[in-house]
Legacy VTK file of the C-alpha trace (Angstrom):
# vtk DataFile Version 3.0
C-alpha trace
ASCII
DATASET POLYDATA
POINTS 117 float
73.886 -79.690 -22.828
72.257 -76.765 -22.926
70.562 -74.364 -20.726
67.234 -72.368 -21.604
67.666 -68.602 -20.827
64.783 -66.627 -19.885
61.821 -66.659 -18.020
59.795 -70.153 -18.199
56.495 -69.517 -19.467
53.823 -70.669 -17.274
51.697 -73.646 -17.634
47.985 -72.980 -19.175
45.151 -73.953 -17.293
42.361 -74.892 -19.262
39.176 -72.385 -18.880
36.429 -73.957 -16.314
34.037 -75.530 -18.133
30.411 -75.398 -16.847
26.957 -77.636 -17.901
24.175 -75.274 -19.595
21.832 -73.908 -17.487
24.119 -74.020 -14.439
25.180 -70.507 -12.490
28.849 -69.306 -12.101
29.078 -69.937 -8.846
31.708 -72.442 -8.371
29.094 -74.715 -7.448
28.149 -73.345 -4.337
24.443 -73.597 -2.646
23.474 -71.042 -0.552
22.504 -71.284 2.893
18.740 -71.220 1.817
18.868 -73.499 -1.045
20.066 -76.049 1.589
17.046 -75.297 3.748
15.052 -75.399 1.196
16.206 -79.050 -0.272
16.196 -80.102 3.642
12.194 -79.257 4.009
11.618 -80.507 0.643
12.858 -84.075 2.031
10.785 -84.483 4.913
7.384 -85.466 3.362
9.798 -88.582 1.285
11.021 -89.438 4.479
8.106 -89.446 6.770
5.785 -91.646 4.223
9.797 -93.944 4.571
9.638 -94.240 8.053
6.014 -94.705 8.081
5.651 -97.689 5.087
9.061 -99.243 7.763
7.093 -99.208 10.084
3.970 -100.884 9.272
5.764 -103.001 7.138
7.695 -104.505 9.881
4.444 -104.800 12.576
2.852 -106.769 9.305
5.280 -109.168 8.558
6.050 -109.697 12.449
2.307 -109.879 13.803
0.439 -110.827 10.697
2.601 -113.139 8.703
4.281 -114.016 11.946
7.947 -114.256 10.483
10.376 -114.799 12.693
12.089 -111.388 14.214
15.301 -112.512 12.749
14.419 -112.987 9.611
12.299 -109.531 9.343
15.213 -107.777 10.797
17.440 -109.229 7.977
15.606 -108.800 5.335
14.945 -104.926 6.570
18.694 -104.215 6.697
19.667 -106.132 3.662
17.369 -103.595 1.913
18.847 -100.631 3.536
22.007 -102.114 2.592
21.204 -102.948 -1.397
19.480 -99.465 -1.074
23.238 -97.696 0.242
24.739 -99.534 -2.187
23.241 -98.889 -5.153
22.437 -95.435 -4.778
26.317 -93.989 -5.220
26.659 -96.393 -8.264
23.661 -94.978 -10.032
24.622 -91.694 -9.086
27.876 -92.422 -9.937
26.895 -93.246 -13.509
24.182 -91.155 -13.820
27.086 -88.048 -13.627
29.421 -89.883 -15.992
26.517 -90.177 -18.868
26.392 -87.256 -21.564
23.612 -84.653 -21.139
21.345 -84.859 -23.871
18.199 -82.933 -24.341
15.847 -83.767 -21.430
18.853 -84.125 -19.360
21.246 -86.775 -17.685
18.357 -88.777 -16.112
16.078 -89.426 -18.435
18.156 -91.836 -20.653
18.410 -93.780 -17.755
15.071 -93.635 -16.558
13.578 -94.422 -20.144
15.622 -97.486 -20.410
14.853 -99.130 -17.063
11.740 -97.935 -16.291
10.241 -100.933 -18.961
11.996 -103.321 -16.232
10.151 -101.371 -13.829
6.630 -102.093 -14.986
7.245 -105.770 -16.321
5.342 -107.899 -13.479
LINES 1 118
117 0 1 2 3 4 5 6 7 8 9 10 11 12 13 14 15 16 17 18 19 20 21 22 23 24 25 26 27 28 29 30 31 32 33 34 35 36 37 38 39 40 41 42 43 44 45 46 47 48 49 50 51 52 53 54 55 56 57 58 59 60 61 62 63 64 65 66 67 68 69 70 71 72 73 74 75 76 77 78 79 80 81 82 83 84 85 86 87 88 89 90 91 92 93 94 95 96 97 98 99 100 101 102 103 104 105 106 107 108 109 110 111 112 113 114 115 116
């Protein structure tokens, strides 16, 4: 057998590809942009915590449901809710990108399920 002489050459890596419209980066937020997103969250998550809330005092004190039975049926939402949020997301990133973006394939198709009764 033979031997190679010479310097190997070095493997290629293939050039970083990046999505339209997206900085160069490397994907990195700043500081700000994380503030930002933060305060951005807090009016979706107080009107959360406050719909929880009431929710729970109505079905306790007004449809008088046992506290068992609200508690599950709280926590198996949280649960379908952590769930199915990394699945969708999960999918959502392996779709193509068309023209109005990743999203609104998705939304389009399930949003008729949405507003059937």
């Amino acid at each position: 057998m033979s031997v190679p002489h010479g310097p190997t050459p070095a493997p290629v890596a293939e050039p970083h590809t990046q999505e339209p419209g997206s900085d160069k980066r490397d994907g990195r937020l700043s500081v700000c942009t994380k503030v930002c997103y933060g305060i951005g969250g807090v009016p979706n998550q107080v009107a959360s915590s406050a719909s929880a809330f009431y929710l729970q005092l109505f079905l306790l004190d007004v449809a008088q449901i046992p506290a068992a039975q609200v508690s599950l049926a709280l926590f198996g939402g949280k649960v379908s809710g952590a769930v199915a949020d990394p699945v969708a997301g999960f999918f959502i990133n392996k779709s193509r990108r068309t023209g109005s973006g990743r999203l609104m394939p998705c939304c389009a198709s399930t949003g008729r399920w949405a507003a059937c009764p």
